[in-house]
C-alpha positions as CSV (number, residue, x, y, z in Angstrom):
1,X,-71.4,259.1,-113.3
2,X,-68.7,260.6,-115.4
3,X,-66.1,263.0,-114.2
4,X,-66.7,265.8,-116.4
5,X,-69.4,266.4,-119.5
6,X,-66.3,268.3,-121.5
7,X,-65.1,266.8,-124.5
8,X,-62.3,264.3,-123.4
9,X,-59.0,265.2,-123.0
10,X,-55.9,263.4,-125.6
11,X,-53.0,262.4,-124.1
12,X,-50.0,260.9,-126.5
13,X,-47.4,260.1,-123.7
14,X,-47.0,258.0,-120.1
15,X,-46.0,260.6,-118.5
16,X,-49.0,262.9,-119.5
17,X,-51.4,259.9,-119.0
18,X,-50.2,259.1,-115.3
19,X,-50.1,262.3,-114.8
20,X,-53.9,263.2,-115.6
21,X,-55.4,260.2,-113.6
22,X,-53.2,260.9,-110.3
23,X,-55.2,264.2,-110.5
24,X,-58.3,262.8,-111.2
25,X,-57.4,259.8,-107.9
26,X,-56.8,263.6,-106.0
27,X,-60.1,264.8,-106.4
28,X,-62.0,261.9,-106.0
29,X,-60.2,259.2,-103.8
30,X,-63.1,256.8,-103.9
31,X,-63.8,257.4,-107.9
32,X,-63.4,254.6,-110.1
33,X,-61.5,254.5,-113.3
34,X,-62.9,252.6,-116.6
35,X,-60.4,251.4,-119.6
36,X,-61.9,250.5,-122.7
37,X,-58.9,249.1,-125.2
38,X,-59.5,249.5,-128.8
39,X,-57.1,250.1,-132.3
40,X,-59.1,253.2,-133.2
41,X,-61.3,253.6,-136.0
42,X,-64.2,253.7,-133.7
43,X,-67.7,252.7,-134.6
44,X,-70.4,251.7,-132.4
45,X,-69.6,249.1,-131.0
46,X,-66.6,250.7,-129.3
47,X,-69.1,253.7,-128.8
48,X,-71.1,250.8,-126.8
49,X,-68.2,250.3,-124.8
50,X,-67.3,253.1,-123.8
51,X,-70.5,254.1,-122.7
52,X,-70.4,251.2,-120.3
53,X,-67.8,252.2,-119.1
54,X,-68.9,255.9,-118.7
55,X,-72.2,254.8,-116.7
56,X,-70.2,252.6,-114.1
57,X,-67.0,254.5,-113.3
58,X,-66.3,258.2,-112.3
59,X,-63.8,258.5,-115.1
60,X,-62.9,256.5,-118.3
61,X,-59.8,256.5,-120.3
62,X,-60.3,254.9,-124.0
63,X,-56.8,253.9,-125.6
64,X,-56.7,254.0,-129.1
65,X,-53.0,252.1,-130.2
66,X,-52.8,249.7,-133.1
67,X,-50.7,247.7,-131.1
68,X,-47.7,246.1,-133.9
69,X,-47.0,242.8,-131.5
70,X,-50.5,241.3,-132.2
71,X,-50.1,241.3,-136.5
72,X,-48.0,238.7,-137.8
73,X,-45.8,239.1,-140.8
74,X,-48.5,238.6,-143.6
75,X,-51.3,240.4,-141.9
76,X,-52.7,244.0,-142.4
77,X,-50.8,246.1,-139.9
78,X,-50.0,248.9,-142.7
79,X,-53.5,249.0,-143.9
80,X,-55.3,249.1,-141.0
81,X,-58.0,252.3,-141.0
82,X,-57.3,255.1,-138.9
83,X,-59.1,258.4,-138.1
84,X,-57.8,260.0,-135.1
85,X,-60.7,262.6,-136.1
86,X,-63.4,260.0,-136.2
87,X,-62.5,258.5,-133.1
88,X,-62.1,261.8,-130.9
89,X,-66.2,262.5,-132.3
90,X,-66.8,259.1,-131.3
91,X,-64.9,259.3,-127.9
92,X,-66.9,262.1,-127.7
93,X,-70.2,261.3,-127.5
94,X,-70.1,258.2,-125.9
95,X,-68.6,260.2,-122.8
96,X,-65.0,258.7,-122.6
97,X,-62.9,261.6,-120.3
98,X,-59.7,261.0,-121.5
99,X,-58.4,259.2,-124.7
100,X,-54.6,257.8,-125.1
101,X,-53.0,257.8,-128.2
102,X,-49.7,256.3,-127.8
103,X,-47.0,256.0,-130.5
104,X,-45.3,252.9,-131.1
105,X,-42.2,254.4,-129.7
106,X,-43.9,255.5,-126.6
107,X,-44.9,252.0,-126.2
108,X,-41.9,250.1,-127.2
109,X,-39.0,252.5,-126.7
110,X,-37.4,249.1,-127.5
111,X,-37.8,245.5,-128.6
112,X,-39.3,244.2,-125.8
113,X,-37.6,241.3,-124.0
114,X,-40.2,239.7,-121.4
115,X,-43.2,237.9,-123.3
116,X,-46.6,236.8,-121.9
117,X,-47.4,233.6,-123.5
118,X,-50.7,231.8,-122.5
119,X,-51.7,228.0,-123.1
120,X,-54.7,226.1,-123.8
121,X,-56.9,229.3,-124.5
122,X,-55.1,230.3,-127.4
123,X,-54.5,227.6,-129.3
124,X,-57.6,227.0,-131.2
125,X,-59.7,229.4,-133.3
126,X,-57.6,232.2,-134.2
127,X,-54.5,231.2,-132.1
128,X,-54.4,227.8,-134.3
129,X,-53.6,230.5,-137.6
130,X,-52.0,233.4,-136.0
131,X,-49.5,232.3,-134.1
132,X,-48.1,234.8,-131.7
133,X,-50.8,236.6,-132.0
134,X,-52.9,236.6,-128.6
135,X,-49.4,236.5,-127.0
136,X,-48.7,240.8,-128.5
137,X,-52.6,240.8,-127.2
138,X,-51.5,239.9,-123.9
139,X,-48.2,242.0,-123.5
140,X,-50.1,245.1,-124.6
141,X,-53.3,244.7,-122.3
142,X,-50.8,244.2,-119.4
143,X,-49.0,247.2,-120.1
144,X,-52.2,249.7,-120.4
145,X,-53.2,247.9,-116.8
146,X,-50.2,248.6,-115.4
147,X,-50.5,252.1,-117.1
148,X,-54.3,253.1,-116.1
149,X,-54.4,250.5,-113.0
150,X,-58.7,250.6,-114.2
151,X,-60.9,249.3,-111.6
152,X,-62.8,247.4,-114.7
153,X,-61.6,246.8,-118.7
154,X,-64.4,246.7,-121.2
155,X,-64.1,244.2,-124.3
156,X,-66.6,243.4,-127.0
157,X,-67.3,239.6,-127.3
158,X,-67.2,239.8,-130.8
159,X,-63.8,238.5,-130.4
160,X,-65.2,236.0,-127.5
161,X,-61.3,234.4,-127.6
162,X,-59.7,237.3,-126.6
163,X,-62.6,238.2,-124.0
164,X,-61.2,234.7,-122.6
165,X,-57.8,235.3,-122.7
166,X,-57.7,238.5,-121.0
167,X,-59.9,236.5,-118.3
168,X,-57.5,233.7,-117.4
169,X,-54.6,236.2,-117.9
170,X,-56.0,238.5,-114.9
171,X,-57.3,235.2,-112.7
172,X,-54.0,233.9,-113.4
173,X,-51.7,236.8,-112.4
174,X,-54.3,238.3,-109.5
175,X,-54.7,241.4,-111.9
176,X,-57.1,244.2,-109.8
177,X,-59.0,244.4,-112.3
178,X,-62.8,243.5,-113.3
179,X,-63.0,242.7,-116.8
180,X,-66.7,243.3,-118.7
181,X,-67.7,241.4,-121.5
182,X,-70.1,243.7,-124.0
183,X,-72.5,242.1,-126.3
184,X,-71.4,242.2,-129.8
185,X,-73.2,245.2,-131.7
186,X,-74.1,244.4,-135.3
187,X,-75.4,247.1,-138.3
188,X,-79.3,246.8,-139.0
189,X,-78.3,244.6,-141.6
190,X,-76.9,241.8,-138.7
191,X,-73.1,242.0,-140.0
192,X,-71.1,242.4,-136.7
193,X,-69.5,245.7,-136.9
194,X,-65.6,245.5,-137.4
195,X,-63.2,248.2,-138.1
196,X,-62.3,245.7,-141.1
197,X,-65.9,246.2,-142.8
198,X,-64.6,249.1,-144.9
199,X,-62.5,246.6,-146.7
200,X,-65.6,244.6,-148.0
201,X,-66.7,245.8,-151.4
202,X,-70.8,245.8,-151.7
203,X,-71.1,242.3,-153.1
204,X,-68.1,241.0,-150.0
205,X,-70.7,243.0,-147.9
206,X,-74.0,241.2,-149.3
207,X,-72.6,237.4,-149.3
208,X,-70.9,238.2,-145.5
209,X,-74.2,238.5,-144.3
210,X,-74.7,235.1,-144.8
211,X,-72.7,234.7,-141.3
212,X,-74.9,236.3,-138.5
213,X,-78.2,234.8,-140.8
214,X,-76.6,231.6,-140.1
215,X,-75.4,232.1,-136.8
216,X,-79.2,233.4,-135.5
217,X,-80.3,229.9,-136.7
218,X,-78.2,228.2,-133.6
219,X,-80.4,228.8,-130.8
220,X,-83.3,226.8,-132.7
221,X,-81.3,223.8,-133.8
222,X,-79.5,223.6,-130.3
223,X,-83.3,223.5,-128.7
224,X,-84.6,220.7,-131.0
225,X,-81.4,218.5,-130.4
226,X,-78.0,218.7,-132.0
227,X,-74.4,217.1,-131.7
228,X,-71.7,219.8,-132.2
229,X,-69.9,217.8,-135.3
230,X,-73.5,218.5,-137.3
231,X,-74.3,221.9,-135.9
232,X,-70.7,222.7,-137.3
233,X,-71.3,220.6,-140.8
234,X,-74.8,222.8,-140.9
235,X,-72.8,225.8,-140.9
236,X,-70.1,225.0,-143.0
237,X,-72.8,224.1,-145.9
238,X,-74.9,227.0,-145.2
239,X,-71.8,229.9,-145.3
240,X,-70.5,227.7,-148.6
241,X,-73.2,228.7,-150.7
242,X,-71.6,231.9,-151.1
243,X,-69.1,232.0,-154.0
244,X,-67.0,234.7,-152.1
245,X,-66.4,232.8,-149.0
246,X,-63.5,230.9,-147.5
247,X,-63.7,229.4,-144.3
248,X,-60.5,229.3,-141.9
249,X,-62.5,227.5,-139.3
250,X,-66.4,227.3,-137.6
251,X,-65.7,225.6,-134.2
252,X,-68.2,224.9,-131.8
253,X,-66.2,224.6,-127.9
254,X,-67.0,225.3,-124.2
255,X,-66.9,228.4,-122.9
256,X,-64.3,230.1,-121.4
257,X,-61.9,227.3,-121.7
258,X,-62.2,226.7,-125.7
259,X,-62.1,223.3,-125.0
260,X,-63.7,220.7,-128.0
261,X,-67.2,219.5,-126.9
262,X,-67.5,215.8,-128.0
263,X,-69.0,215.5,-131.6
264,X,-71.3,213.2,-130.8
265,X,-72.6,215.1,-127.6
266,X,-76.3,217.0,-127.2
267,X,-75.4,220.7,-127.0
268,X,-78.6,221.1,-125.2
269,X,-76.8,219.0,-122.5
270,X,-73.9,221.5,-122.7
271,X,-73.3,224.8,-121.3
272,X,-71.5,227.6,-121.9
273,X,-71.2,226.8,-125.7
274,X,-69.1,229.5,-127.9
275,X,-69.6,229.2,-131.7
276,X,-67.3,231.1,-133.3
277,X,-66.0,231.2,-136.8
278,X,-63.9,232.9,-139.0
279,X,-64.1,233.7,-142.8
280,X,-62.8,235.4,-145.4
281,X,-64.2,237.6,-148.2
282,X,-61.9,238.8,-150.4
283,X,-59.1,239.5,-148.3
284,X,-61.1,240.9,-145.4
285,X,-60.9,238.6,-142.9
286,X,-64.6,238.5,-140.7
287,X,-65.0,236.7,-137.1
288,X,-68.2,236.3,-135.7
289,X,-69.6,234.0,-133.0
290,X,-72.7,233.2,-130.6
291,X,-72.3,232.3,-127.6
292,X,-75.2,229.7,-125.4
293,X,-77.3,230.6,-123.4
294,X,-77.7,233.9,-125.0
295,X,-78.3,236.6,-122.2
């Protein structure tokens, strides 16, 4: 049950955001606290989160920070979409009772000098062309821990590597906190919603839906018998028939490690299995994945 049915609270500072959930710890001692992380420009999948969130925990605080350690040199930090308006409406409704919006100098009064840098898990998929980039992912989740100190985190597995980052780095450093993987939410059209889709122009849009089509034919080739190096070649063909896209990688690996399944190897026989890919239309940059069994 949620704390209050009032439209939720924004708080821009540490001091402000400490301050608000000792008093909510006060008046209910036993109450439990939900974070959902995002980068603003909220849409429903966030909304999906935060609803969670809002249906397990007395209280939820949503951050919205477009956090500048995760972007790398040549990526879109400066044109990434914000709408603090949009995302207070959204926060709204879906019940979140406080929302932190940080500045970058609240966060980093200064360069930060400790790094969290983790192995294995982040060095294929995304990590394999963005370097650095799950290590400002991990530096920036530890911080809003340590901040909110949530009894449970909330992340969409449409990024399923990050969901498995911020796994290992809890298990590893004995974190207090439960982290919930969402389902990936996905417009009627099957395009997994991304704060990036406003980039695509209609014909991006049209040919990017070539990605979830494809994906919702994995289940069915797993069953009837598959190796991963041809699930992945079967893939590759099908998203190439569209002029406007340009694959960075489809990769087919257990799940949570991210570890290569054997090419040759049954995926029936295999389980977890994440496939996840990544492509570009334009210069929007799309990830989508499935991961076996499905729920």
């Amino acid at each position: 049950m949620r704390a209050t049915l009032s439209a939720p609270t924004v708080v821009r500072t540490i001091a402000e955001l400490r301050a608000r959930l000792d008093e909510y710890r006060k008046q209910a001692p036993a109450g439990k606290v939900g974070l959902v992380p995002t980068m603003g420009y909220l849409h429903e999948g966030h909304a999906s989160l935060i609803r969670r969130s809002a249906s397990e925990n007395g209280f939820t605080v949503l951050s919205v920070f477009v956090n500048p350690l995760q972007f790398g040199p040549t990526e879109d930090l400066d044109r990434y979409p914000r709408d603090e308006e949009r995302d207070r409406a959204v926060a709204a409704e879906a019940g979140a009772d406080l929302i932190f919006m940080p500045s970058v100098a609240e966060m980093y009064p200064k360069r930060p000098l400790t790094t969290i840098s983790l192995s294995g898990v982040t060095e294929r998929l995304c990590g394999a062309s963005r370097p650095g980039h799950f290590d400002g992912v991990a530096i920036v989740v530890t911080k809003l821990f340590n901040l909110v100190q949530p009894n449970r985190a909330y992340f969409g597995l449409k990024d399923a590597q990050q969901v498995a980052v911020i796994q290992s780095l809890v298990e590893d450093l004995n974190l207090p906190v439960e982290i919930v993987p969402c389902p990936i939410v996905r417009e009627a059209s099957g395009l997994a919603l991304s704060s990036r889709n406003v980039y695509l122009s209609p014909e991006e849009k049209e040919q990017a839906l070539v990605l979830s089509r494809t994906l919702m034919q994995v289940p069915e080739w797993v069953q009837s018998g598959i190796a991963a190096a041809e699930l992945s070649r079967r893939i590759r063909d099908a998203i190439s028939r569209q002029p406007l896209a340009d694959i960075e990688y489809v990769e087919v690996v257990d799940y949570p490690s991210l570890t290569a399944i054997e090419e040759n190897k049954e995926l029936a026989a295999t389980s977890p299995v994440l496939v996840a890919l990544a492509v570009r239309f334009g210069k929007t940059r799309l990830i989508d994945n499935i991961l076996l069994p499905q729920a």
